[in-house]
C-alpha positions in Angstrom: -27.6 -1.1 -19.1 -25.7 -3.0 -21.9 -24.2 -3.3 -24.1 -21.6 -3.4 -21.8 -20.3 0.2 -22.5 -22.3 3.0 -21.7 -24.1 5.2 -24.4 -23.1 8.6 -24.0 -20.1 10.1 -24.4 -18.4 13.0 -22.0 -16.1 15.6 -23.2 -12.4 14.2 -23.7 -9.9 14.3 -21.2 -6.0 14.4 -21.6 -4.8 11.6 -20.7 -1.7 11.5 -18.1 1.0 9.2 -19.6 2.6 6.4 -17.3 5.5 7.8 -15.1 8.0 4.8 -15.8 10.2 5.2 -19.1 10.2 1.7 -19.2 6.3 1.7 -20.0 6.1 5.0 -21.9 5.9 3.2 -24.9 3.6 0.3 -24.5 0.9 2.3 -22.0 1.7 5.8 -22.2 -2.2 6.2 -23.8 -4.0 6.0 -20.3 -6.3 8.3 -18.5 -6.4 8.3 -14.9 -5.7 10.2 -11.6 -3.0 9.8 -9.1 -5.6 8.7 -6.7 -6.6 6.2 -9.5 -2.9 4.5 -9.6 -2.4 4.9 -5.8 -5.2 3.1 -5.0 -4.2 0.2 -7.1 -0.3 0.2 -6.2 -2.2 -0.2 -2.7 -4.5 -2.8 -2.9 -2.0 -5.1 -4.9 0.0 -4.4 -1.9 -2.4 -5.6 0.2 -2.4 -9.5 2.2 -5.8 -10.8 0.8 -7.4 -12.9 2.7 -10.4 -15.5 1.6 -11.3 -15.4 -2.1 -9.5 -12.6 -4.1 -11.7 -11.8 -6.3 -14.7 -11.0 -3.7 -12.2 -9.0 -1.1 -11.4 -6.4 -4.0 -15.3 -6.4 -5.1 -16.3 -5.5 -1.7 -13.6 -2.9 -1.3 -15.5 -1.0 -3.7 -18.9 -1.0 -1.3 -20.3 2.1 -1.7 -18.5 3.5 -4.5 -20.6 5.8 -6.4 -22.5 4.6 -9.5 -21.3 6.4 -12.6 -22.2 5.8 -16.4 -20.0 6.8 -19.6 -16.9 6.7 -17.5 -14.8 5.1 -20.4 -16.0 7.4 -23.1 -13.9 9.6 -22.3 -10.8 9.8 -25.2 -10.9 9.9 -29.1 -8.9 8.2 -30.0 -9.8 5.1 -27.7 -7.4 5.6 -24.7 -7.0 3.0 -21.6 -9.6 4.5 -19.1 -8.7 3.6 -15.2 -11.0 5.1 -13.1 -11.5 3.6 -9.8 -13.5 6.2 -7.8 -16.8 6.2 -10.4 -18.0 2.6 -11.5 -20.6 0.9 -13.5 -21.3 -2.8 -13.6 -18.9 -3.6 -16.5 -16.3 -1.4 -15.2 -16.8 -2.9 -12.1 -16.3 -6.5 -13.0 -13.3 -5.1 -15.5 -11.7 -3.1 -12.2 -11.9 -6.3 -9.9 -10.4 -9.0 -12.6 -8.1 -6.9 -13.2 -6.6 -6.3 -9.7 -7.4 -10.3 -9.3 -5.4 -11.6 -12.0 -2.5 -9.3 -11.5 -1.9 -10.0 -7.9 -2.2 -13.4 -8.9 0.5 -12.9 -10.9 2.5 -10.9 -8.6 2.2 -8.0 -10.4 3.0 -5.2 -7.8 2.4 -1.7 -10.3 0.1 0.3 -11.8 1.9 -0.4 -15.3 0.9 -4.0 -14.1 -2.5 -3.9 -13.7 -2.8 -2.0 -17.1 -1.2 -4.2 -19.1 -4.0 -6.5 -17.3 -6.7 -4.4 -17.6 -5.8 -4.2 -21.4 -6.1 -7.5 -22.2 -9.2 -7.7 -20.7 -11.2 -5.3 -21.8 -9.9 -5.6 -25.7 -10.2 -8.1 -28.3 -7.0 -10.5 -28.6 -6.1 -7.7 -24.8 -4.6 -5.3 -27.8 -6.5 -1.8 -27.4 -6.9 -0.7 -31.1 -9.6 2.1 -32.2 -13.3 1.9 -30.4 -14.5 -1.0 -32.3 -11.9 -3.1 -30.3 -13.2 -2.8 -27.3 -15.4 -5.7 -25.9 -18.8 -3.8 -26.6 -20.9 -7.0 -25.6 -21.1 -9.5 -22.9 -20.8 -12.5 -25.2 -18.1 -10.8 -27.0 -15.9 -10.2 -24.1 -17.1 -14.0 -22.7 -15.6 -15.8 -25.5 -12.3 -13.5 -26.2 -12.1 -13.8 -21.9 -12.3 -17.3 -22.2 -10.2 -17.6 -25.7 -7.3 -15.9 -23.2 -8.0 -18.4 -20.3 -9.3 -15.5 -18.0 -12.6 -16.9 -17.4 -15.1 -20.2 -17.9 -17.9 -20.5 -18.4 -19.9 -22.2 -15.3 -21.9 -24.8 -16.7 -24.3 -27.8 -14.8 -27.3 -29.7 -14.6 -29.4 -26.9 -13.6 -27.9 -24.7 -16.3 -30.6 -26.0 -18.7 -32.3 -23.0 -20.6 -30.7 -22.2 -24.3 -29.4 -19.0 -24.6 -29.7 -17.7 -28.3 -27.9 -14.5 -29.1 -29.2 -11.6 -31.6 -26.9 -8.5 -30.5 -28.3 -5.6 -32.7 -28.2 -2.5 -30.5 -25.2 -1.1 -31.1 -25.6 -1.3 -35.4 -29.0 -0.1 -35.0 -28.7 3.0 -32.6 -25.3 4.1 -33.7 -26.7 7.9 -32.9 -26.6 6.5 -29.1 -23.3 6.3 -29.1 -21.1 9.4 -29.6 -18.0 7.4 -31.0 -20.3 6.0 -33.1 -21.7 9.2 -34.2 -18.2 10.8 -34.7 -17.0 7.7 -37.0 -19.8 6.5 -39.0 -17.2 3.9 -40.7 -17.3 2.3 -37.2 -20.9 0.9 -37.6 -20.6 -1.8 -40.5 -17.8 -2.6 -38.3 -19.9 -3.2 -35.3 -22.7 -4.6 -37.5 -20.2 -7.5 -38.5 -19.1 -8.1 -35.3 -22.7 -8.8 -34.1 -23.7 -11.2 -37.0 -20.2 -13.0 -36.5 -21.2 -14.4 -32.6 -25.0 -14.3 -32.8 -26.7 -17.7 -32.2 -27.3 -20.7 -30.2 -24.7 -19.6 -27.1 -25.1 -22.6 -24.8 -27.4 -22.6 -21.7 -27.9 -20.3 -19.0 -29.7 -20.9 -15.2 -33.3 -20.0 -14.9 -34.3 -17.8 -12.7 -37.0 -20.2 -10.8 -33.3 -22.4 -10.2 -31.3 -19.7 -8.7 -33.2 -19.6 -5.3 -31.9 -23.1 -4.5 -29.4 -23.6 -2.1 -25.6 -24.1 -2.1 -25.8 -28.0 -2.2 -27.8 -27.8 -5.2 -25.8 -24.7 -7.2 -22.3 -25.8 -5.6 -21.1 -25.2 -9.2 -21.5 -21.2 -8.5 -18.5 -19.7 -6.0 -18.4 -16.4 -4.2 -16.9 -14.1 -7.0 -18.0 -15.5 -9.7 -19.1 -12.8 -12.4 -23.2 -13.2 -13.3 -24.6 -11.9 -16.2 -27.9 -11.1 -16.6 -30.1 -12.4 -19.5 -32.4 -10.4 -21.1 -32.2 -11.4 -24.8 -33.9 -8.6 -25.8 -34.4 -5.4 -27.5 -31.5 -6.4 -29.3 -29.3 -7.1 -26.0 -27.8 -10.3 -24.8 -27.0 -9.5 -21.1 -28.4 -6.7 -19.4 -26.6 -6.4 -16.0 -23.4 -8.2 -14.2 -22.4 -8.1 -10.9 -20.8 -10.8 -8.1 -21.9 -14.2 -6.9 -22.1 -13.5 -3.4 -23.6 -16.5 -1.0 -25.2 -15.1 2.0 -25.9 -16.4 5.1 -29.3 -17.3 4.4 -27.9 -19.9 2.0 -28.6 -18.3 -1.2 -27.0 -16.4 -4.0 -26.9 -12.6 -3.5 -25.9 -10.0 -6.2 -22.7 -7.4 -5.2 -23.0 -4.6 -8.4 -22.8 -1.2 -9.5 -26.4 -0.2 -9.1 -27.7 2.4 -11.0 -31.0 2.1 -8.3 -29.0 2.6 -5.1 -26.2 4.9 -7.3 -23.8 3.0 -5.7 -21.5 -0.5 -5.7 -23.7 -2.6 -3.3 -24.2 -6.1 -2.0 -28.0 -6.4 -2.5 -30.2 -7.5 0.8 -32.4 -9.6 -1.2 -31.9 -12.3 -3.3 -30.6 -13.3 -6.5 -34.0 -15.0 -7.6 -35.6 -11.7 -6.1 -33.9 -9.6 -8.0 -34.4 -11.6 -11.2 -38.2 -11.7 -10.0 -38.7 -7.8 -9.5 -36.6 -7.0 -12.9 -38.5 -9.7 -14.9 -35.1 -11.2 -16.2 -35.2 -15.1 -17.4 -32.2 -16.0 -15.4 -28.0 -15.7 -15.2 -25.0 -17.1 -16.8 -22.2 -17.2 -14.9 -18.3 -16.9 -15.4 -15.5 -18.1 -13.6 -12.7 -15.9 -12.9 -9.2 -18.1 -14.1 -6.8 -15.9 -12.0 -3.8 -18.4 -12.8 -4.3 -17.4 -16.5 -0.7 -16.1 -18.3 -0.1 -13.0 -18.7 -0.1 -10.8 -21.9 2.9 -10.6 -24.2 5.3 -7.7 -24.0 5.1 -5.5 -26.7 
């Protein structure tokens, strides 16, 4: 599944610029549908109640699973669509309406000027090599703008080394890649510059414990899932989601069900049946600041 941005690339769209003159100028360069920005004026309307970041992922139950949705614009636009999901733009969807309800954001010029800085390096969207291509890449610029952390413990206790090739290597997978060959030494530099020794990540034989032993690990919290591989760091995120078995279950995109779903089995099944080493997990900071005005 990753990098984190899907490898094909549809026919552009135009994009439909921001009603508000006030934001023409900063987010005028966003494709989306009125159903898109009604949904999200909505559900930053809504009273949340329990964790915030696990009522909007599970609003999304049963939303169809759909790859490529953000190749959609060249030159690289803002792409909102809520009503066709992945597991990146599913995690990018859900922080997004997190952190601006946390900060009382109430529009959809609000959420994305959030959804900006999360999904871009330093949250300014530039051409296609500024988008957050990797999961260790949007990890560390996430955590560089206080938006997440990473979840760290005693059971965490497996090194995670980092060799992100893919991209570089296969640019003919990728259309934008394709279209703008000077992208790839771009790419290529990006990877070398965070590859390495990446900390520690929870094995897969220590994420069937219990809640008393992985208390460290909250409903909502965003898992990624190793593969270090094939040139890939993380192949998969989705949800912490405890269960009332009392153990970690897996809410994602699902390109196997097609659809956003909170998986039956477990987390350490799931691992098990897709031969995966184990997780690292990030904690959403919803009290982070917001972005600058531009």
């Amino acid at each position: 599944m990753l990098p984190l941005l899907c490898i094909a690339c549809s026919k552009p769209t135009a994009a439909q610029p921001l009603q508000s003159p006030a934001d023409s100028t900063a987010l005028s360069e966003v494709v989306y549908t009125p159903a898109d920005s009604a949904e999200v004026v909505s559900l930053l309307a809504t009273e949340v109640e329990g964790d915030t970041v696990l009522y909007y992922a599970r609003h999304f139950l049963g939303r169809p699973y759909v790859g490529h949705t953000l190749e959609v614009h060249d030159p690289e636009y803002l792409v909102v669509n809520l009503r066709e999901l992945d597991c990146t733009t599913l995690v990018e969807t859900v922080l997004a309406l997190a952190v601006t309800k946390a900060r009382g954001g109430t529009s959809f010029a609000d959420y994305c000027r959030t959804l900006e800085q999360i999904r871009y390096r330093d949250g300014r969207r530039g051409d296609y090599t500024t988008r957050l291509h990797y999961y260790t890449w949007w990890k560390h610029d996430n955590e560089r703008k206080s938006l997440v952390r990473t979840v760290t413990g005693r059971p965490f206790t497996a090194p995670m080394a980092v060799s992100n090739t893919y991209m570089s290597q296969h640019p003919d997978r990728y259309a934008m890649l394709s279209a703008h060959p000077e992208f790839v030494p771009v790419i290529a530099r990006m990877e070398r510059a965070e590859n390495g020794r990446d900390g520690t990540y929870l094995p897969t034989a220590a994420t069937g414990r219990g809640r008393a032993a992985l208390n460290m690990v909250g409903n909502g919290d965003i898992i990624g899932i190793v593969k270090m591989q094939g040139g890939i760091d993380i192949s998969h995120l989705g949800f912490a989601v405890w269960g009332s078995d009392n153990k970690l279950h897996l809410l994602n995109a699902s390109s196997l069900h097609k659809r956003v779903v909170e998986e039956p089995m477990t987390l350490q099944e799931y691992l098990q049946r897709q031969k995966r080493p184990g997780i690292q997990v990030l904690h959403p900071c919803l009290g982070a600041p917001a972005p600058a005005q531009p």
